[in-house]
OpenMM code with the backbone's topology and positions (N, CA, C; nanometers):
from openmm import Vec3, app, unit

residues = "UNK UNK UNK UNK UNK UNK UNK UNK UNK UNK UNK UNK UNK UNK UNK UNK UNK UNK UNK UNK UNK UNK UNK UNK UNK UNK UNK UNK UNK UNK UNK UNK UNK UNK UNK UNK UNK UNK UNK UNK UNK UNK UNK UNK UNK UNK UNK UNK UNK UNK UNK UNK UNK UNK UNK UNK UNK UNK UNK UNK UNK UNK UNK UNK UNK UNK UNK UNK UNK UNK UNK UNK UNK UNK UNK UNK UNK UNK UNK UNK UNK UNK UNK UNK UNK UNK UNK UNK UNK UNK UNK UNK UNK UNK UNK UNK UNK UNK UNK UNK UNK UNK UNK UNK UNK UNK UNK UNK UNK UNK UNK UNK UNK UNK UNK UNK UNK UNK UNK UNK UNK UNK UNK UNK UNK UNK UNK UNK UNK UNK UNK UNK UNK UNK UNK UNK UNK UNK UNK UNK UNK UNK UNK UNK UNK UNK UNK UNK UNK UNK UNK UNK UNK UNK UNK UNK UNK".split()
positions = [
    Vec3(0.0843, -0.1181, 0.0000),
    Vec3(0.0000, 0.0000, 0.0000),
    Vec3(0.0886, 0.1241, 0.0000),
    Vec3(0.0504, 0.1967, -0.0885),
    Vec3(0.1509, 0.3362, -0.1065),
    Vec3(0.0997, 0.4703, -0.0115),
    Vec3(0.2236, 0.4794, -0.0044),
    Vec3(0.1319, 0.6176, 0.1437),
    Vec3(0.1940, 0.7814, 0.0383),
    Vec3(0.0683, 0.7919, 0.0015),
    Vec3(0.0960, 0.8705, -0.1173),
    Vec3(0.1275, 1.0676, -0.0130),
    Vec3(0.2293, 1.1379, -0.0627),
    Vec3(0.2201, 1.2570, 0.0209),
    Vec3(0.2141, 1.3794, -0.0820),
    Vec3(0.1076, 1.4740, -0.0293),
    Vec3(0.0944, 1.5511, -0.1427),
    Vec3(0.1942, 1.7215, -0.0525),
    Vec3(0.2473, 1.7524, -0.2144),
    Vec3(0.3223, 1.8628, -0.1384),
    Vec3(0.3014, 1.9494, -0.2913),
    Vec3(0.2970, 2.1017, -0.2499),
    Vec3(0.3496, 2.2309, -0.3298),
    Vec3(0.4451, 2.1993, -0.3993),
    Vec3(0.4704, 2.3074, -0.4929),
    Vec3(0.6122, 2.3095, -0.5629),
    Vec3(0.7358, 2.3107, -0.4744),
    Vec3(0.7494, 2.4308, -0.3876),
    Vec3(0.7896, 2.4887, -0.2870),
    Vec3(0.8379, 2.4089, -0.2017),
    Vec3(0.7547, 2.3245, -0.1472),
    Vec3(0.7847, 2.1591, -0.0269),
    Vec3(0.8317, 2.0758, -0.1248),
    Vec3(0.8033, 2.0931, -0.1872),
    Vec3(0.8627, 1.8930, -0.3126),
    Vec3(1.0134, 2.0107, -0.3805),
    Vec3(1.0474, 2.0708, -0.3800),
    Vec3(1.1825, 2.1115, -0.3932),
    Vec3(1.2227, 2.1097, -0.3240),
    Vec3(1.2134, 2.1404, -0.1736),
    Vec3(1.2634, 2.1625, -0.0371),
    Vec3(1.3147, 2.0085, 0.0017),
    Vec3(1.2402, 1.9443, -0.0270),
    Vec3(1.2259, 1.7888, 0.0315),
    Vec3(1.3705, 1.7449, -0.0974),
    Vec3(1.3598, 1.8014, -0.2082),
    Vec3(1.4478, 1.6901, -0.3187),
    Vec3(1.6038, 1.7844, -0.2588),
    Vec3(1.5748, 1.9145, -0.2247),
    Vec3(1.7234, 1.9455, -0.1757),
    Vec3(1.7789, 1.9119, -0.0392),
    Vec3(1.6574, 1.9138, 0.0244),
    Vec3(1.7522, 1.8337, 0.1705),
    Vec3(1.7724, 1.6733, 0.1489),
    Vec3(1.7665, 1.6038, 0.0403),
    Vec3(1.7559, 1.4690, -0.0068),
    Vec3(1.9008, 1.4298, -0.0261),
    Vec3(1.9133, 1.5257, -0.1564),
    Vec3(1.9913, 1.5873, -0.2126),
    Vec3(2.1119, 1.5898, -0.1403),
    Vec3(2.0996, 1.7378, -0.0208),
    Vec3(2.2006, 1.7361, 0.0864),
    Vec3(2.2301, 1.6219, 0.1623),
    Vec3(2.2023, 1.5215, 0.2322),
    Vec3(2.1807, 1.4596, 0.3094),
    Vec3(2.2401, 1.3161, 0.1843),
    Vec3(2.2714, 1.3224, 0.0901),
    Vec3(2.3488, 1.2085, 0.0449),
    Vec3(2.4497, 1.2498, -0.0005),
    Vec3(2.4833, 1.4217, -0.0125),
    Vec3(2.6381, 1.4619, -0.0603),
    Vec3(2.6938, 1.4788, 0.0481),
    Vec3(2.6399, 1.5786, 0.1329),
    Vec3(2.7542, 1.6820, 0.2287),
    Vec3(2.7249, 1.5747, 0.3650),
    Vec3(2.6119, 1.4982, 0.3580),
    Vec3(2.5864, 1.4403, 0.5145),
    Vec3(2.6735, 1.3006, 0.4917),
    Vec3(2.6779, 1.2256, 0.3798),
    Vec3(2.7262, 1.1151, 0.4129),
    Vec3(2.9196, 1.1293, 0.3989),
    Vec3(2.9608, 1.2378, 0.3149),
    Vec3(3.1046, 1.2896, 0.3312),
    Vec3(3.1276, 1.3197, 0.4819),
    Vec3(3.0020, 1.3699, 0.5351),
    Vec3(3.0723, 1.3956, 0.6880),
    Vec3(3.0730, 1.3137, 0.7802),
    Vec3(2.9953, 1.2405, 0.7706),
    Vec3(3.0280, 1.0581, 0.8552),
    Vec3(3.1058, 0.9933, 0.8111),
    Vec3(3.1641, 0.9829, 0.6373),
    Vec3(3.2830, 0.9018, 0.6657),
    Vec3(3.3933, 0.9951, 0.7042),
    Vec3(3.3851, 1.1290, 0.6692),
    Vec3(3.5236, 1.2037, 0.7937),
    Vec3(3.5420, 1.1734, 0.9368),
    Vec3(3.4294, 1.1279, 1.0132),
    Vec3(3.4108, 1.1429, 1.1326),
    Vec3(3.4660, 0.9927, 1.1334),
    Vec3(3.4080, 0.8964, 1.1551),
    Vec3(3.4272, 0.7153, 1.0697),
    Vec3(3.6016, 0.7435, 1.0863),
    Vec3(3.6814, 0.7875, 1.0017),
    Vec3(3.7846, 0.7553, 0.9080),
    Vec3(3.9137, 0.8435, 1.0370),
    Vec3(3.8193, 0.9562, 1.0828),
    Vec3(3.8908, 1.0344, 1.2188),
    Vec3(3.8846, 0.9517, 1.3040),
    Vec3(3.8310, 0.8686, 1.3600),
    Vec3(3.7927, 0.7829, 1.4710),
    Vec3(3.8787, 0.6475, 1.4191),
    Vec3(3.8943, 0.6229, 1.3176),
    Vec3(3.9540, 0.4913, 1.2924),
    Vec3(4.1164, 0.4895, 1.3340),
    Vec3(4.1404, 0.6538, 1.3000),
    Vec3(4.2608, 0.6040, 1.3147),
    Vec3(4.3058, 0.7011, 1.4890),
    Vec3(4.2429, 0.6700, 1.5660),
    Vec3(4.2472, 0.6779, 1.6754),
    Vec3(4.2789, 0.5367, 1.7446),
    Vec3(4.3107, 0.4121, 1.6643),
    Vec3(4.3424, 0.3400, 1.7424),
    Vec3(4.2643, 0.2001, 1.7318),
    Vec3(4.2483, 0.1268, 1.8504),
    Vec3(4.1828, 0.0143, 1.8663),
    Vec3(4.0105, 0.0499, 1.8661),
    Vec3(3.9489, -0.0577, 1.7475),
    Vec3(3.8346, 0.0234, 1.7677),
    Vec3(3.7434, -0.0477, 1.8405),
    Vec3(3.7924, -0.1568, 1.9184),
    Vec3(3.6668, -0.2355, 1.9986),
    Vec3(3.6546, -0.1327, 2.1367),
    Vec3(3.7186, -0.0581, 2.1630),
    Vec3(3.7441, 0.0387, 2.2632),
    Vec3(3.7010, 0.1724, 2.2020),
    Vec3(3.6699, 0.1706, 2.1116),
    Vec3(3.6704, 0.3443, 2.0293),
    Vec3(3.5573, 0.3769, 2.0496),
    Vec3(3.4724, 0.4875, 2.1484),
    Vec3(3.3183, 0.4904, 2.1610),
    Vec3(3.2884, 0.6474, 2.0473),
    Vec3(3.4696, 0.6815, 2.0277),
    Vec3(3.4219, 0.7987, 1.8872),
    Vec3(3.3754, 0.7419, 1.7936),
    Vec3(3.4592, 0.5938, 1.7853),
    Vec3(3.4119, 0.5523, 1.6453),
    Vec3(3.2509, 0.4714, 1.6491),
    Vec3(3.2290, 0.4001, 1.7586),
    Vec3(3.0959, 0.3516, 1.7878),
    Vec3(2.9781, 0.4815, 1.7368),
    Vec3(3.0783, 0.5835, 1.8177),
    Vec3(2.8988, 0.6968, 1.8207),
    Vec3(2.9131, 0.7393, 1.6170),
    Vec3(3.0218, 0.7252, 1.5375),
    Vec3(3.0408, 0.7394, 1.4109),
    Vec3(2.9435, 0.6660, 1.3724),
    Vec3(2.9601, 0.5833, 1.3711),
    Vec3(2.8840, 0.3983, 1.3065),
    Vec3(2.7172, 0.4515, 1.3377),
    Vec3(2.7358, 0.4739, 1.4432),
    Vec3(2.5608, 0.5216, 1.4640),
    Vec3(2.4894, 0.6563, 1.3957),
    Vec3(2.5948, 0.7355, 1.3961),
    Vec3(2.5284, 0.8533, 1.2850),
    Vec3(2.5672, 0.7993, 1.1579),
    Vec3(2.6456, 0.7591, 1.1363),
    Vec3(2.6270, 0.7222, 0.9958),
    Vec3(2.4470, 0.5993, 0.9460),
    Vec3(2.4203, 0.5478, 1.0893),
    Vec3(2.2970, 0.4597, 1.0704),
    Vec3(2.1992, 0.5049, 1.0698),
    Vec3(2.2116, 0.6356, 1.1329),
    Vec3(2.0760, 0.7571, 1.1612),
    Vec3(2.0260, 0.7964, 1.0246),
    Vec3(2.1790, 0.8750, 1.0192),
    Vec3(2.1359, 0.9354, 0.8511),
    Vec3(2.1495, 0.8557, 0.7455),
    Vec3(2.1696, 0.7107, 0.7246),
    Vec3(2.1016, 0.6096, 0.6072),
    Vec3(1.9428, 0.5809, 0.6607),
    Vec3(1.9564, 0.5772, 0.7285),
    Vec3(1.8085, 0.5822, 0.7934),
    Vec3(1.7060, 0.6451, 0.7483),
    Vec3(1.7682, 0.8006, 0.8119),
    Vec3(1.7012, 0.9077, 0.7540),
    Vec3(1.6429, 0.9654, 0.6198),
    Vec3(1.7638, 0.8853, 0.5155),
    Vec3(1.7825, 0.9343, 0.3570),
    Vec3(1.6663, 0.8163, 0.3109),
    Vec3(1.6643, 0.6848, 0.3790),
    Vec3(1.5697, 0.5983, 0.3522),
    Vec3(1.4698, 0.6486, 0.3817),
    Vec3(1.3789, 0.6969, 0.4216),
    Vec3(1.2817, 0.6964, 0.5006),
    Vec3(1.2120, 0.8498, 0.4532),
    Vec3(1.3204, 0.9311, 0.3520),
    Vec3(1.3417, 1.0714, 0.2558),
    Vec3(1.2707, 1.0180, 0.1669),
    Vec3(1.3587, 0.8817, 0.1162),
    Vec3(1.3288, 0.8736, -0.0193),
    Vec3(1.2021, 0.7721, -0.0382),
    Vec3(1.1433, 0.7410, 0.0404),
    Vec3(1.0375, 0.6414, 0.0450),
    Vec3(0.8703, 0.8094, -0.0100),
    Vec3(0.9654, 0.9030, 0.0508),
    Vec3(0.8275, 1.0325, 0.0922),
    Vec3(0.8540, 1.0641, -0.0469),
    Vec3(0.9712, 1.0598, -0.1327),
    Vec3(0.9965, 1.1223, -0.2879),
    Vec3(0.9433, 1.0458, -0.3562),
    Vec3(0.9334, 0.8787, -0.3562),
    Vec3(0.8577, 0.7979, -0.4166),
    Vec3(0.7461, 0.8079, -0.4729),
    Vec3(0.7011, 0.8910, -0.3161),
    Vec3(0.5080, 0.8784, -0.3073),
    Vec3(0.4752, 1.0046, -0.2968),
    Vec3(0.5720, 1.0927, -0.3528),
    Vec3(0.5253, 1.2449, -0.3433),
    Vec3(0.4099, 1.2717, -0.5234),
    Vec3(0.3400, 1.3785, -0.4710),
    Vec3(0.2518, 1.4302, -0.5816),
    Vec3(0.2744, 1.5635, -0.5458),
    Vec3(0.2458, 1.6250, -0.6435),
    Vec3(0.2703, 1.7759, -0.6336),
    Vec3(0.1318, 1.8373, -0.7022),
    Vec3(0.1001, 1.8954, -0.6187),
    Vec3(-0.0454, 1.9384, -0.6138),
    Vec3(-0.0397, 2.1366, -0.6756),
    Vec3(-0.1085, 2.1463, -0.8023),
    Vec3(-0.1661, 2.2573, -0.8594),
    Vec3(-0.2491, 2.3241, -0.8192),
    Vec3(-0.2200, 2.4642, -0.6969),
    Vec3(-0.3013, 2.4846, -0.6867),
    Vec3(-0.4395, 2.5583, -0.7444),
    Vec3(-0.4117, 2.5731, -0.9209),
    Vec3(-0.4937, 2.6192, -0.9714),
    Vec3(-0.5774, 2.4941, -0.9879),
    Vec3(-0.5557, 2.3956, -1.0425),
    Vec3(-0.6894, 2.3261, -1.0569),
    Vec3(-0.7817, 2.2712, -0.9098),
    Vec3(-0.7369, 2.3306, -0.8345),
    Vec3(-0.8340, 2.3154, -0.6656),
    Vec3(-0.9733, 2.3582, -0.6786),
    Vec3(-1.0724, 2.3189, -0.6214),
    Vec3(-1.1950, 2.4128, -0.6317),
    Vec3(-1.1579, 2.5149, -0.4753),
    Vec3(-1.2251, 2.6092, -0.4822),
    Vec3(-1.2323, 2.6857, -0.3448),
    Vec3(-1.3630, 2.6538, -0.2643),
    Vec3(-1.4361, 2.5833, -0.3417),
    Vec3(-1.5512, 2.6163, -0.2871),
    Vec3(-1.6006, 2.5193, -0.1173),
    Vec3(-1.4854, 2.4340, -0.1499),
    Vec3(-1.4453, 2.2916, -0.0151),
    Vec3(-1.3321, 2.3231, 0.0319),
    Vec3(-1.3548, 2.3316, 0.1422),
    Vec3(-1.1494, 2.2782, 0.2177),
    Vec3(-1.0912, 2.1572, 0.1724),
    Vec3(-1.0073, 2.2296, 0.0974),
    Vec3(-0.8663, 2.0749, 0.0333),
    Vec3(-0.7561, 2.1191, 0.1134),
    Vec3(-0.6471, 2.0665, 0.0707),
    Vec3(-0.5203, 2.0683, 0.1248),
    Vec3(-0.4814, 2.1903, -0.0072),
    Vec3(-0.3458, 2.3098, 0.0621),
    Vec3(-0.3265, 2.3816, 0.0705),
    Vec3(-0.4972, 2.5220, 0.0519),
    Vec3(-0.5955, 2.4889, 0.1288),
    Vec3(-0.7206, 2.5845, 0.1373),
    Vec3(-0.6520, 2.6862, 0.2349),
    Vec3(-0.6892, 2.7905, 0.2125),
    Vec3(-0.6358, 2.9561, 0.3491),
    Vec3(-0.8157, 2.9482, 0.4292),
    Vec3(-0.8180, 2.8673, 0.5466),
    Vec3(-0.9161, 2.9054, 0.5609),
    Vec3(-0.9544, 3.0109, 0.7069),
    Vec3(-1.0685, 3.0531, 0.7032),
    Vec3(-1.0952, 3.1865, 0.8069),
    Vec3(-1.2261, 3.1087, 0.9242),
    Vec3(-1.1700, 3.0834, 1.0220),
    Vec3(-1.2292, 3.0230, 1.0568),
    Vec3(-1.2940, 3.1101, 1.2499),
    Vec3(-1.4138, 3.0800, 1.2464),
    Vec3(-1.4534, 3.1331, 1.3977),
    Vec3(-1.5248, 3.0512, 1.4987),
    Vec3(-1.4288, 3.0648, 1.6213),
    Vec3(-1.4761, 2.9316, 1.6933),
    Vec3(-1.6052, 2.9802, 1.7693),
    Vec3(-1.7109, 2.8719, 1.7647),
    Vec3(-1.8535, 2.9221, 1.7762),
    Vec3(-1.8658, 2.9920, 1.9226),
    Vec3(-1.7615, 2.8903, 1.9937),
    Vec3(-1.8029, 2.9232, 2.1536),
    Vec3(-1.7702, 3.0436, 2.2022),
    Vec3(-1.6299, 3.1272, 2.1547),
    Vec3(-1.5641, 3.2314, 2.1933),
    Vec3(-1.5948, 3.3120, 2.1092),
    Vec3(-1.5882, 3.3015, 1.9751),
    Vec3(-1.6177, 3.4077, 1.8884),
    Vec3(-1.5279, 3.4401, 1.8272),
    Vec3(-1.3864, 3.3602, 1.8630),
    Vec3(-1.2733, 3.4234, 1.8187),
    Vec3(-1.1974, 3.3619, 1.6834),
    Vec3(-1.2014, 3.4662, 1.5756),
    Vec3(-1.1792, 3.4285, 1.4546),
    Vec3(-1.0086, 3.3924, 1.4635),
    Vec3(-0.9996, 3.3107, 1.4158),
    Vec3(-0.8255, 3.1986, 1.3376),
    Vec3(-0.8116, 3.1676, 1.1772),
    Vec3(-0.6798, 3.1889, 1.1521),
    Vec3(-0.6908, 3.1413, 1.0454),
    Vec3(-0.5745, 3.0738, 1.0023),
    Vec3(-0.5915, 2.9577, 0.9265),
    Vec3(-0.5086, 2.8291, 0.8836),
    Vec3(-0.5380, 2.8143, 0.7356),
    Vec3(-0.3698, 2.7492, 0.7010),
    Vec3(-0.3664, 2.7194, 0.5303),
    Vec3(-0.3338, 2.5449, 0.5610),
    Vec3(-0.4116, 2.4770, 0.5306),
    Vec3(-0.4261, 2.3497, 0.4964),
    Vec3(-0.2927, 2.3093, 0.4375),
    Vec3(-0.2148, 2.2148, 0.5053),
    Vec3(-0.0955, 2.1379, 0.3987),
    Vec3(-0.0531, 1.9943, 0.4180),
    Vec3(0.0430, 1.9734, 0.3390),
    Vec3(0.0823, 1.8213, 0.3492),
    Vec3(0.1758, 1.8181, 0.4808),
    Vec3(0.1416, 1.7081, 0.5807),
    Vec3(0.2107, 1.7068, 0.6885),
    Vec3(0.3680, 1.7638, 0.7031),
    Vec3(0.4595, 1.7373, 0.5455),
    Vec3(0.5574, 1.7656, 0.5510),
    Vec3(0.6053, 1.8986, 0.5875),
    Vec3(0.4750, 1.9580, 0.5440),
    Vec3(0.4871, 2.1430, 0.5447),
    Vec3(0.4017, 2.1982, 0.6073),
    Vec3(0.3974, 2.1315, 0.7626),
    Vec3(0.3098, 2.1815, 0.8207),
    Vec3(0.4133, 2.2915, 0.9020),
    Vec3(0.3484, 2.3407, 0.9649),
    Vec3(0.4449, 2.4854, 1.0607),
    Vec3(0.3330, 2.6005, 1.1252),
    Vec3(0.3006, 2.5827, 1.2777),
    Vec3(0.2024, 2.6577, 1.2961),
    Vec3(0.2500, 2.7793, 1.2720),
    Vec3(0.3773, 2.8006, 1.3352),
    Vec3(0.4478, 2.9451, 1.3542),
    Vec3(0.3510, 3.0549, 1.2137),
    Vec3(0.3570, 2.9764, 1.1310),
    Vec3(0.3526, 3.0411, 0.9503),
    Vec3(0.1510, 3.0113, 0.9554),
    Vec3(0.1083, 2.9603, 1.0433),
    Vec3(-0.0170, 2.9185, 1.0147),
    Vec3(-0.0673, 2.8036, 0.9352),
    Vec3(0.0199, 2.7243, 0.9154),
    Vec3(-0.0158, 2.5776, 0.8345),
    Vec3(-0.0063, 2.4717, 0.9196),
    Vec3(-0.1061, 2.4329, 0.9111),
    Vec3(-0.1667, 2.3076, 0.9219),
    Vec3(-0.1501, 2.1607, 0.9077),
    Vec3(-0.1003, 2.0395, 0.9490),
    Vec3(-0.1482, 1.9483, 0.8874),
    Vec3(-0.3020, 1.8745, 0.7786),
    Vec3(-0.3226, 1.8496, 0.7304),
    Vec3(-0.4496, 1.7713, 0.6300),
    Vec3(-0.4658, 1.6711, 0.7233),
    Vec3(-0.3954, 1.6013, 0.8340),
    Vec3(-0.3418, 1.4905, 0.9061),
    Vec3(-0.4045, 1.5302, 1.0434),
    Vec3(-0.4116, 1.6761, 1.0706),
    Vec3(-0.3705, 1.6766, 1.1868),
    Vec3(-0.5613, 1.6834, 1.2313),
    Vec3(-0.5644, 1.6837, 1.3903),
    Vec3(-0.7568, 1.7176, 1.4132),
    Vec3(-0.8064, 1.8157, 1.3260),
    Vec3(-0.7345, 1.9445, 1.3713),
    Vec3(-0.8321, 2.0250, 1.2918),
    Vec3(-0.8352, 2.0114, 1.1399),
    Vec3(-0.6992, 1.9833, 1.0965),
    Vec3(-0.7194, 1.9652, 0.9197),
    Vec3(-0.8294, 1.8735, 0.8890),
    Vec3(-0.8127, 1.7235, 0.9561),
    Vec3(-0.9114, 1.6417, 0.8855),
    Vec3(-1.0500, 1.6732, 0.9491),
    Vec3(-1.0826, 1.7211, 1.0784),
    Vec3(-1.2336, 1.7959, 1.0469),
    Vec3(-1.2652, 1.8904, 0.9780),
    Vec3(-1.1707, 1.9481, 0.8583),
    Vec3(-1.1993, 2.0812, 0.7936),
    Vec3(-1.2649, 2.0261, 0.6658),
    Vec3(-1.1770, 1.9263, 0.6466),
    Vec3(-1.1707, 1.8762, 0.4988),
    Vec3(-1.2660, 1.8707, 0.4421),
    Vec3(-1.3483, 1.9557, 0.3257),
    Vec3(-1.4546, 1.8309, 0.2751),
    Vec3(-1.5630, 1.9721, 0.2684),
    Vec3(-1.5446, 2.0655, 0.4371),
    Vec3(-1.6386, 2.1580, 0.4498),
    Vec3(-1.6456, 2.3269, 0.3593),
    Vec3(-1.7414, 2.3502, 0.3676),
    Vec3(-1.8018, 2.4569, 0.2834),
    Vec3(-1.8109, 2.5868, 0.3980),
    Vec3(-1.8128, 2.7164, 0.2970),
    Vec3(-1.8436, 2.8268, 0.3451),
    Vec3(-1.9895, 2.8117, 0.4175),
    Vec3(-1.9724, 2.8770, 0.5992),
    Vec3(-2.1204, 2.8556, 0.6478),
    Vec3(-2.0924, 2.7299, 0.7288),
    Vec3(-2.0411, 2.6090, 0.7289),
    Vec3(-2.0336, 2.4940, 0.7891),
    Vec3(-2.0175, 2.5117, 0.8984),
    Vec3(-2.0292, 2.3950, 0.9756),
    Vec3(-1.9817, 2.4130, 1.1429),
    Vec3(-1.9019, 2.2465, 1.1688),
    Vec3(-1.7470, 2.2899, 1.1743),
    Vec3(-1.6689, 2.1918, 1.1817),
    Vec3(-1.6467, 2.1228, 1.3345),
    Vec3(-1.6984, 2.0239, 1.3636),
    Vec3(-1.6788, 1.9981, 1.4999),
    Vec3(-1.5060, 1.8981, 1.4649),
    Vec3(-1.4211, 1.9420, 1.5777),
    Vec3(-1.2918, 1.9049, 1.5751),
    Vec3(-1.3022, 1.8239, 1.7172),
    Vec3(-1.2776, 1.6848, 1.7127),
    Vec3(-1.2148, 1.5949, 1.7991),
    Vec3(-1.1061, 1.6302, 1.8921),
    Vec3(-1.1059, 1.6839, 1.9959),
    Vec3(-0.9735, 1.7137, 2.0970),
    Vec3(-0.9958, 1.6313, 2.2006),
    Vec3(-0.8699, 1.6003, 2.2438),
    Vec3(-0.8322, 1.5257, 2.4042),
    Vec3(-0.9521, 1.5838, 2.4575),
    Vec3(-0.9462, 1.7529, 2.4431),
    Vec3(-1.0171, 1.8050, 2.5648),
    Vec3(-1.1331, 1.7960, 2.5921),
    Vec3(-1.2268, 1.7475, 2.4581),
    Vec3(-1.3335, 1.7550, 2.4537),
    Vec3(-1.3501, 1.8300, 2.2741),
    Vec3(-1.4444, 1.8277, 2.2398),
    Vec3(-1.5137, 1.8622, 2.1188),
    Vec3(-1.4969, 2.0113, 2.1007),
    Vec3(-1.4830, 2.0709, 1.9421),
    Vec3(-1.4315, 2.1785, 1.9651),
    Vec3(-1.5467, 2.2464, 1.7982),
    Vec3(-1.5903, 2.3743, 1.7859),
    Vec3(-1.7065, 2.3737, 1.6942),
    Vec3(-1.6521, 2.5063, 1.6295),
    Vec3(-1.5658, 2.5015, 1.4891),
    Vec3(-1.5907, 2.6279, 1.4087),
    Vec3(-1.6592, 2.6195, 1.3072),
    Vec3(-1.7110, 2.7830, 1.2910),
    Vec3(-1.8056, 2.8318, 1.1847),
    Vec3(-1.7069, 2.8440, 1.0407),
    Vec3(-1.6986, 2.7484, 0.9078),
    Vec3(-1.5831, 2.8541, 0.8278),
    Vec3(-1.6815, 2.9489, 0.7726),
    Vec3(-1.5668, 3.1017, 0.7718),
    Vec3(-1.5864, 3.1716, 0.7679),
    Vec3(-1.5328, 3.1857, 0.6451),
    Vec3(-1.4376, 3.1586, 0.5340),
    Vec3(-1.3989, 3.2423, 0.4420),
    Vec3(-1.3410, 3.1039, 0.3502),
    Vec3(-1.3045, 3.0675, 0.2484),
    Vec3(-1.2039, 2.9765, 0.2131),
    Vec3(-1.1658, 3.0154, 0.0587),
    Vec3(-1.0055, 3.0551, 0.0572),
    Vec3(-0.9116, 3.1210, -0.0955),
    Vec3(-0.8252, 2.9906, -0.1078),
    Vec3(-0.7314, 3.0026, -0.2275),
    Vec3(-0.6451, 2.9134, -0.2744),
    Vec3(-0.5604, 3.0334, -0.2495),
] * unit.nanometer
topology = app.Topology()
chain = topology.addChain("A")
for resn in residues:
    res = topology.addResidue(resn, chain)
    for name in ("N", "CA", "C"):
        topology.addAtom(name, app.Element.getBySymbol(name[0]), res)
């Protein structure tokens, strides 16, 4: 089963250059580190060279686990989107019924999520109770805390 990930132009470049990085400049610097540690001596005793061996396992790890997300990446247009539903990358304006207090979130692929910037997971509670809904709706969001109810208020590409 393919775990398909949808990303922007913007994220699916971001993702192919830290890919990118992370098999030129990251794996040159574990075998420096590796090759510094080797010749330090006996290496059944060497815990420089042990902790080497292990970043070097992190970041094959890591580059695996990169390239599994490049596999199954799609890159999503956001002109052919409708506005008229919350999709992934939607800007939506949203007001929570109980307080009154208007928020607003841009829908994205987990990879590019970042509240700081206002994005969202598609993944995350509030993304996947957004999904699907229309201007006027009332999105009830699943929390630990209890149930949570916005009005959308606005939704652009």
């Amino acid at each position: 089963m393919s775990n398909i990930s949808y990303f922007t132009q913007e994220g699916y470049d971001k993702l192919v250059a830290e890919l990118d990085r992370l098999k030129s400049e990251g794996r040159q610097e574990v075998a420096a580190a590796i090759a510094e540690a080797r010749e330090k001596g006996d290496l059944s005793e060497n815990a420089e060279y042990d902790a080497a061996k292990d970043a070097q396992g992190l970041l094959e790890m890591k580059i695996n686990e990169m390239e599994k997300v490049y596999a199954n990446a799609r890159i999503i247009d956001a002109s052919q989107l409708d506005s008229s539903r919350v999709t992934v990358l939607s800007k939506v304006e949203l007001k929570n019924v109980k307080t009154g207090k208007e928020i607003f979130y841009q829908l994205v692929a987990e990879t590019e999520a970042d509240i700081k910037q206002k994005k969202i997971s598609v993944k995350s509670p509030i993304g996947l109770g957004l999904l699907g809904k229309a201007v006027g709706d009332i999105a009830v969001i699943v929390t630990p805390g209890g149930n949570l109810e916005f009005e959308i208020i606005s939704i652009t590409l």
